[in-house]
C-alpha positions in Angstrom: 11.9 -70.8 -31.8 15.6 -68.8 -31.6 15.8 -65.5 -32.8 18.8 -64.1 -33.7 19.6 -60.9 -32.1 22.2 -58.8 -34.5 24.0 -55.9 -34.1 21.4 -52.9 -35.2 22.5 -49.9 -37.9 21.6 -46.9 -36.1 22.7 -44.1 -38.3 23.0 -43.7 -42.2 27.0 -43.7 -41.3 27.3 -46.5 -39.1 29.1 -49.7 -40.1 30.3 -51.4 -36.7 29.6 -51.6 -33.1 31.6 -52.7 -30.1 29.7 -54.2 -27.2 30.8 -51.8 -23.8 28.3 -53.4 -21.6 25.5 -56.0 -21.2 22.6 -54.8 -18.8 21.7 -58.8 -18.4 23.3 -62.1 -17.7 23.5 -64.8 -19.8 20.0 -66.4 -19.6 18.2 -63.9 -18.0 14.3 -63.2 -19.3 14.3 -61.1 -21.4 11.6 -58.5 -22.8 10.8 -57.0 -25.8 12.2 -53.3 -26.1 14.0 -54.0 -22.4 17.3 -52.5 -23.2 20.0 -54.7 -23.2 23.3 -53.8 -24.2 25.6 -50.5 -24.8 27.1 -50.1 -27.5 30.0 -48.0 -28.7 30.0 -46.7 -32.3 32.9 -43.9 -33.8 31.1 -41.3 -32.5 28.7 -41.9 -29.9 27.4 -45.5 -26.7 24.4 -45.2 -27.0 21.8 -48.4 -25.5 20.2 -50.6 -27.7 16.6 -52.5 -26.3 16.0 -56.3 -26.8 14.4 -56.8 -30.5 12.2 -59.9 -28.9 11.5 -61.4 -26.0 13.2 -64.8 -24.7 15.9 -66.2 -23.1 18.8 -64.2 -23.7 21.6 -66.3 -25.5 25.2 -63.8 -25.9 27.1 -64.4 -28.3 29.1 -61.4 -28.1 31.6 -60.4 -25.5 32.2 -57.0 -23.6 35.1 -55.3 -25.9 34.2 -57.0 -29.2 33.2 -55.8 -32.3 30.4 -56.6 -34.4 29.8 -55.7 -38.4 26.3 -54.3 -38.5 24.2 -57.3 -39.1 26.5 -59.6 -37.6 24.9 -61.7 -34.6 25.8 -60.6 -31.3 23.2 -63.4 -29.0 19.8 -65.2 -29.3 16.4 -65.3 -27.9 15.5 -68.5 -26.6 12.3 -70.0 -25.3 12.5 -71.8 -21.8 14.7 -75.1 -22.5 15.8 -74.2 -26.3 19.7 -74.5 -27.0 21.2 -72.2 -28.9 21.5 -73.9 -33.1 24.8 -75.9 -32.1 26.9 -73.6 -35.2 26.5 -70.7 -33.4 27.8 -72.0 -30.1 31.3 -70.2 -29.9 34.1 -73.0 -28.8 31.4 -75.8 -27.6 34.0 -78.5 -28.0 36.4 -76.6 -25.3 36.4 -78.4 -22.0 35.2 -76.4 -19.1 37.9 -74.7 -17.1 38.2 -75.5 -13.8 36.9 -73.6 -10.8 39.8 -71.3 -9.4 40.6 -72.6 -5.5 39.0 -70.9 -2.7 42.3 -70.1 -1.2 43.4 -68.8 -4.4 43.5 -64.9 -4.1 41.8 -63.4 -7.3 43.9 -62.1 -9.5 43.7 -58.5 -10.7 41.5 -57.3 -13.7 44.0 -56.9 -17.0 43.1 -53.9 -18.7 40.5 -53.9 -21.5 42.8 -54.0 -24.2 41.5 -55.7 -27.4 43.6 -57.8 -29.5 43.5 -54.9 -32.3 44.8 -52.5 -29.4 42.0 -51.3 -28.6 40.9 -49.7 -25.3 37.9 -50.4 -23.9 36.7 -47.3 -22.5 33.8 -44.5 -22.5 34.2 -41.2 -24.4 34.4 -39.7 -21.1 36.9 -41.6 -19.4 39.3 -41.3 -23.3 38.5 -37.8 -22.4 39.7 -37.3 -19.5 42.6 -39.6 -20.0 44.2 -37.2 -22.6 43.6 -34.2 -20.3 45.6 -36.0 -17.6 48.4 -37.4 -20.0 47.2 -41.8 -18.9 47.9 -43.8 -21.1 45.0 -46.2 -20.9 46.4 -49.2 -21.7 48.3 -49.0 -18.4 45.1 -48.9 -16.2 43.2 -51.7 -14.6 39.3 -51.1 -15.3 37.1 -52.0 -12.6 33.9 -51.7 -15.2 32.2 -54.5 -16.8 34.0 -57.1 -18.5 37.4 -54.8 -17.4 36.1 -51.5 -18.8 37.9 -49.0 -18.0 35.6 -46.3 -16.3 36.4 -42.4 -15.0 36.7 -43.7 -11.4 39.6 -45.9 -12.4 41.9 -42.1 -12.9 41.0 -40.8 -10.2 44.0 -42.1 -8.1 46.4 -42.0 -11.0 49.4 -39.6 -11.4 49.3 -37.2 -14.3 52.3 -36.5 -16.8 53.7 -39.8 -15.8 53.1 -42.0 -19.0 56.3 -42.0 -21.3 55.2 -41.1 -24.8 54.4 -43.7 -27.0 56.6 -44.7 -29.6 56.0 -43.1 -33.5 53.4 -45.1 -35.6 55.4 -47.6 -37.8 53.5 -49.0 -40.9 52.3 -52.5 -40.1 54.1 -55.5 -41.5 51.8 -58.9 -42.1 53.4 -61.7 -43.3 51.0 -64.7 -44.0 48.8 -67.2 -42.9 49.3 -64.0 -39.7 46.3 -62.4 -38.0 45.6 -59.2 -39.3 44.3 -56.1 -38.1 41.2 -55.6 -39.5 37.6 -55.0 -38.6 35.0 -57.0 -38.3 33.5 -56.0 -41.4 36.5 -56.8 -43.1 36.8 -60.1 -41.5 33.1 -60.9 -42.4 33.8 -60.0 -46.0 37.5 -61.7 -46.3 35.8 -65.1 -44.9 32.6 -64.9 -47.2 34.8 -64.1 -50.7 37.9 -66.4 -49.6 40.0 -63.2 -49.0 43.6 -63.6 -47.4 43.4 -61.0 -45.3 47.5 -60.9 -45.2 47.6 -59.5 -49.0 45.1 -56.8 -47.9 46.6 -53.6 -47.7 46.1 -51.4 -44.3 44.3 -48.4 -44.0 46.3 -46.0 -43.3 44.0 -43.5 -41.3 42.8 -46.5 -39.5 45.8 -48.5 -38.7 43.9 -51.5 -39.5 42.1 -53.5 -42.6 38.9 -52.4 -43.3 36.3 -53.9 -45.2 36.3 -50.9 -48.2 40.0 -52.3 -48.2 38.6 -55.5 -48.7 36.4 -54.9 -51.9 38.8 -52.4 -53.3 41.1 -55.9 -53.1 38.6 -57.9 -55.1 37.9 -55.5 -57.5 41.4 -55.5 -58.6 41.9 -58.6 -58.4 39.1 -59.3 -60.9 40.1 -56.6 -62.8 43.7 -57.9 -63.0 45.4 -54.6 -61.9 47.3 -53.8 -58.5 45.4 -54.0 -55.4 47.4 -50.7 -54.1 44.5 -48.2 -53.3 43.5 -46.3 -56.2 44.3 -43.0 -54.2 47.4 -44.3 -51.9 48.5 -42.3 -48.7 51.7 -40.6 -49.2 54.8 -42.6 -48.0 55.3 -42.4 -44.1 58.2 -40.3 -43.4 60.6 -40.0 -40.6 59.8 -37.5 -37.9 62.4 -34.4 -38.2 63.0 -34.7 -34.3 62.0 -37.2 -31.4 58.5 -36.3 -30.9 57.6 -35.7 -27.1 54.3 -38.1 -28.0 52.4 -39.2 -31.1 48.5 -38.9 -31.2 47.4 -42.1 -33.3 44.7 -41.2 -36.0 42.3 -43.8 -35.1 39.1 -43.3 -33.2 37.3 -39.8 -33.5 40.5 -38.2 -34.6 40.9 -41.0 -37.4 37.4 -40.3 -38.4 37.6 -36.8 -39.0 41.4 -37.3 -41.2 39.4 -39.8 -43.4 36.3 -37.9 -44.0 37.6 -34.5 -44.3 40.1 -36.0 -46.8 37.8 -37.5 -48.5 35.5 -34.4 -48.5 37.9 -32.3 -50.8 39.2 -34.9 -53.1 35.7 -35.8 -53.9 33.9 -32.3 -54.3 34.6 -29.3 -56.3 35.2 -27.1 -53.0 35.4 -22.4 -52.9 34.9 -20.6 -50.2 33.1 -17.1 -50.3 33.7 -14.1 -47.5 30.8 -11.8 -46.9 30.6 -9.2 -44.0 27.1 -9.0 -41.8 26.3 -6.1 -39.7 25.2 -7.0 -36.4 24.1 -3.7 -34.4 20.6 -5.0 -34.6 21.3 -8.3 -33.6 23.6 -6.9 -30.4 20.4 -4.6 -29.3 17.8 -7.5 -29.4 20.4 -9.7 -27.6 20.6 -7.2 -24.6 17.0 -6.2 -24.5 16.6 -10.4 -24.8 19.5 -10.2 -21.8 17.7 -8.0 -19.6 14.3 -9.7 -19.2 16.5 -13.2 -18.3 18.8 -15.7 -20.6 19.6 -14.4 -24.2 20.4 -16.0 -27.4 24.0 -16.5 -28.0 25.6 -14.7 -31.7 25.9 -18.3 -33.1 22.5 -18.7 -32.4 20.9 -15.9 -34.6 23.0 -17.0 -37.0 22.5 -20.8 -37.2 18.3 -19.5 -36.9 19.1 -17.1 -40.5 21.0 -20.2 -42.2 18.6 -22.5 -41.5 15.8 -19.7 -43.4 18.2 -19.0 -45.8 18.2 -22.6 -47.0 14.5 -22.7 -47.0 14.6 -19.6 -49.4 17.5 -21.2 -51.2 16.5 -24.6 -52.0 19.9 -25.7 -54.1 22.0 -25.3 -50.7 19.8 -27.6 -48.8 21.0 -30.2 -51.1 23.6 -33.4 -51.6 24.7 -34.4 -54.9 23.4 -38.4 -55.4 24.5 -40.4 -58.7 21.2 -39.3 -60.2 22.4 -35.7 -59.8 21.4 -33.0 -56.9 18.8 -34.0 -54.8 16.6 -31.1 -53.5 16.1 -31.6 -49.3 12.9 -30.5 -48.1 13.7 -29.3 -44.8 16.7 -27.6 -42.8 18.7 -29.9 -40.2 21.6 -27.5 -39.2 24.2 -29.0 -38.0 26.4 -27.1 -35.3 30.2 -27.7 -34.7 31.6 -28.3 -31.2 35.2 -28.9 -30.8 36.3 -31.5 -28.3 39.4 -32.5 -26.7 40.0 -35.5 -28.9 38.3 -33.6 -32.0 35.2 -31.9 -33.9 31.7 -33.6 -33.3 28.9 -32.1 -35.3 25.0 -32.7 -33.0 22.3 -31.2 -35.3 19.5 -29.0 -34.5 16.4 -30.6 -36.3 13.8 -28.7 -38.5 15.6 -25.9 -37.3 13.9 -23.2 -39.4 10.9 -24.2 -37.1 12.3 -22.9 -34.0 11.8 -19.9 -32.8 15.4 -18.1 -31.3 14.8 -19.1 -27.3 13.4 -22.7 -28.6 16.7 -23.0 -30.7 18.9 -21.5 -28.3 18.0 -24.4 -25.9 18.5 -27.2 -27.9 21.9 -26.3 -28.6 22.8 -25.8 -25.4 21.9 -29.1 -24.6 23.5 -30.5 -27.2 26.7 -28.5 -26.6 26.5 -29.9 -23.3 25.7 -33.5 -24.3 28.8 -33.3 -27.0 31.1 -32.2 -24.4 30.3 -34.7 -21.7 30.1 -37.8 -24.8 26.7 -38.4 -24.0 24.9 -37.5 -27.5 22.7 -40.0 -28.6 23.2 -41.2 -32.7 19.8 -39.3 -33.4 21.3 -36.6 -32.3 24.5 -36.9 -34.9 22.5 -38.5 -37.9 20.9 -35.9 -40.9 22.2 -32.8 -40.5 21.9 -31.6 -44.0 24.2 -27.9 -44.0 26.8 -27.1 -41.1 27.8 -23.7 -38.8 31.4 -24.0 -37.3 32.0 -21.0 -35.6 36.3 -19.7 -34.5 35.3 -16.7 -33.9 36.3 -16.8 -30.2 39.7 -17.3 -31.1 40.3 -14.0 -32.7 39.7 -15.5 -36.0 38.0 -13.0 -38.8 37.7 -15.6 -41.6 38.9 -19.0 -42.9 37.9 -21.9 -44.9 35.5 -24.4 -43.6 35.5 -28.5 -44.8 32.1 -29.2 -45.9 30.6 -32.2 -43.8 29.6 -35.1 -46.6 27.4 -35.4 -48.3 26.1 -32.1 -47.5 27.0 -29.5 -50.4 28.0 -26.3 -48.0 29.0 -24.9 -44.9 29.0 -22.0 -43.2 32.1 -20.2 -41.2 31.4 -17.5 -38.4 34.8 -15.4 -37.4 34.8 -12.6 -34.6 32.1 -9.8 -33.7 34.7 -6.7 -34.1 33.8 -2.7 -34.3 34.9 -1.6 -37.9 34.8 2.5 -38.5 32.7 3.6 -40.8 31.9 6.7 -42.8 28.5 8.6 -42.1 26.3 8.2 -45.0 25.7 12.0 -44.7 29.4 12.5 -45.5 29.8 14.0 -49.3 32.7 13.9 -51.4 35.0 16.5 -51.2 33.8 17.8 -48.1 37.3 18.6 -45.4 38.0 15.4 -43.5 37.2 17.3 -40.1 33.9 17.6 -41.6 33.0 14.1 -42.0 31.6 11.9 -39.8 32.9 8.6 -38.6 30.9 5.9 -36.7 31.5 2.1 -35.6 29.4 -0.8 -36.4 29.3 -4.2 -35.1 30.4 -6.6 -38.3 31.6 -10.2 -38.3 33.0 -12.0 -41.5 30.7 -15.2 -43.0 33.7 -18.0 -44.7 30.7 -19.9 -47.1 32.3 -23.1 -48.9 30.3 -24.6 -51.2 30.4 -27.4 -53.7 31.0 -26.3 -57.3 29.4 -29.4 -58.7 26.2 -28.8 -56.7 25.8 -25.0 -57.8 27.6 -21.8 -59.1 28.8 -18.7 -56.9 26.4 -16.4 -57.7 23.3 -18.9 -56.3 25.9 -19.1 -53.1 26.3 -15.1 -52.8 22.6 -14.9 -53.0 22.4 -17.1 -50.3 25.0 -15.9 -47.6 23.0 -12.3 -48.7 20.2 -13.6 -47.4 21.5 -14.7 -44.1 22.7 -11.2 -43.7 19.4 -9.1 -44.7 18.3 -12.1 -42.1 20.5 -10.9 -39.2 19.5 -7.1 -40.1 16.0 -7.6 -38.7 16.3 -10.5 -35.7 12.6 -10.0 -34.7 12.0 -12.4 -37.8 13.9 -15.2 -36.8 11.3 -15.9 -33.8 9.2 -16.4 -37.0 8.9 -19.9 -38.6 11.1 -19.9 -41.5 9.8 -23.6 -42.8 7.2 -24.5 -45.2 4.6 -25.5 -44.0 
């Protein structure tokens, strides 16, 4: 009997998939849990194993995408066709075999129809460093994927800058832009996906587009989003190139917009002395590797939260639901953006275990090979700029979590000897330094006040006062 094989939700945030690579040909044996496929989602490929065993059936092509849920190839037993429905374009003849004397012609660039590249994370990456556009390069992966090796021969600084994003005009009964989601949704409602408005972020339709359509359709108003993008205006000077918000970078506009117009959002500054924390890092330093300063702190926060139950929290439509324990999430800035990998039951760890796992997975984000696990959970963020001079600043929380936590520079501030008296000559008193950084804690309003937040970012700071107990579990056990 065929089973359908469909396109898995791996994450909480997940809503789409595009198919890199198949590991298999088309109707190749297959094995349950054999992986399959590679699959590319807005922040992570990760591979994805066979959910039965069979003759493998695809459905989907290298470079598509798929809603999650949608069908993307069958498992067939030996001799079963595929349900005739589902065979895409059966009624188109054959083409015919290319001549032998016929030189091959070269592999077009994995463009999708949408505009999309087909690429890895790395490759995109390394792309921008080197100024390619993609979309000018022949891919030599599967399918015409566009893999590192393809650069490697390419000149830099040579690809003329695109041209300024102009807001998409479709006129009807025309294909659209628009997801697959969207398309799935359009089809199943009867939607005309030319009186659908474009996302703006995204550059395309997408399927909370769609519904927001329908809804006000039924509800007889305007289907212009209820909070529209300000109007596109034109650029003050030629631009020497525009970076589109799509991908990563589109990812991050959306959410973080949508972060502050749907919470309450303040941000708190509190100092932390760090003289103890610098001694147990050298002592740490001399008997081999050492923690690094975001590491002590990321180890307090995640006690903190256990001691402070309201900031371990997301606010849910029956009101603020209470998390039982710490995910801290870490923030490591990429080329093409901010990805946020997150340290699991991190109040568990003691400071070497911890300072491990986010090496690797500083390593992992910076070389685009995090798995989803990896992304999926976090439930209270660290972003760290203190290496850039910065003393303080105001984080974006990461939704649906109700606070983050900003770390700006180690710096030596004078102080005044506690012995020192008032009225005593100034040559008299004595001045010492300290090592102090500056903690930028947002939080949402709606979730709790300021004084449970002070209490909290305290608490991380008696934390970093005494480091020897942050090699001791901080979770409940």
């Amino acid at each position: 009997m065929a089973t359908e094989f469909l396109m898995p939700k791996l994450g909480l945030t997940m809503e789409e998939g595009t198919i890199t690579e198949w590991f298999a040909d088309d109707g190749a044996a297959i094995a349950a849990g054999e992986p399959l496929l590679r699959i590319e989602t807005d922040k992570t490929e990760t591979d994805v194993e066979a959910a039965a065993a069979g003759r493998l059936h695809r459905v989907g092509q290298v470079g598509e995408t798929f809603a999650c849920g949608d069908r993307i190839g069958w498992f067939l037993a030996d001799g079963e066709a595929p349900p005739a429905s589902t065979t895409p374009e059966a009624a188109a003849p054959a083409a015919a075999p290319p001549s032998a004397a016929a030189p091959a012609a070269p592999t077009a660039p994995a463009v999708l129809n949408t505009g999309r590249v087909v690429a890895s994370p790395l490759t995109k990456r390394l792309a921008i460093e080197r100024n390619i556009d993609l979309r000018t390069v022949h891919g030599t992966g599967p399918g015409g994927r566009i893999v590192a090796a393809d650069l490697d021969d390419l000149p830099t600084n040579a690809i003329p800058a695109p041209q300024p994003i102009r807001p998409a005009t479709i006129t009807a009964g025309s294909s659209a832009p628009a997801t697959a989601a969207a398309r799935s949704l359009a089809d199943l409602l009867g939607v005309d996906l030319a009186q659908v408005p474009i996302d703006p972020v995204e550059q395309r339709i997408t399927k909370d587009a769609v519904a927001h359509h329908v809804r006000s359709l039924i509800a007889g108003g305007s289907t212009t989003p209820a909070d529209p993008a300000p109007p596109v205006l034109p650029t003050l000077q030629e631009p020497t190139r525009t970076i589109r918000l799509s991908g990563m970078r589109g990812t991050i506009a959306k959410r973080m917009h949508e972060s502050l117009r749907q919470m309450a959002q303040l941000t708190l500054f509190m100092d932390a002395d760090l003289d103890a924390v610098v001694a147990d890092r050298e002592r740490r330093k001399a008997s081999g590797s050492a923690p690094s300063y975001t590491d002590y702190i990321i180890a307090a926060a995640a006690r903190a939260l256990h001691e402070h139950p309201l900031v371990n929290s997301q606010v849910t439509a029956d009101g603020v639901a209470l998390l039982p324990v710490a995910h801290v999430g870490m923030a490591v800035a990429l080329d093409g953006g901010l990805i946020v990998p997150v340290i699991r039951d991190t109040a568990a760890l003691d400071l070497d275990t911890l300072s491990v796992e986010s090496s690797r997975l500083a390593e992992a984000a910076r070389a685009g090979s995090l798995d989803l696990t990896d992304l999926e959970g976090g439930t209270f963020s660290v972003s760290t700029l203190g290496m850039y001079g910065v003393d303080g600043f105001t984080p974006v929380i990461n939704p649906p979590n109700t606070a983050i936590l900003g770390v700006g520079r180690l710096r030596d501030d004078v102080v005044a000897s506690p012995k020192a008296k008032k009225g005593k000559k100034a040559d008299k008193v004595k001045v010492s330094t300290v090592k102090r950084l500056t903690l930028s804690l947002t939080w949402d309003h709606r979730a709790f006040d300021g004084a449970p937040a002070a209490a909290f970012c305290k608490t991380i700071v008696d934390l970093l006062g005494d480091p020897a107990a942050l090699d001791a579990s901080g979770a409940p056990r």
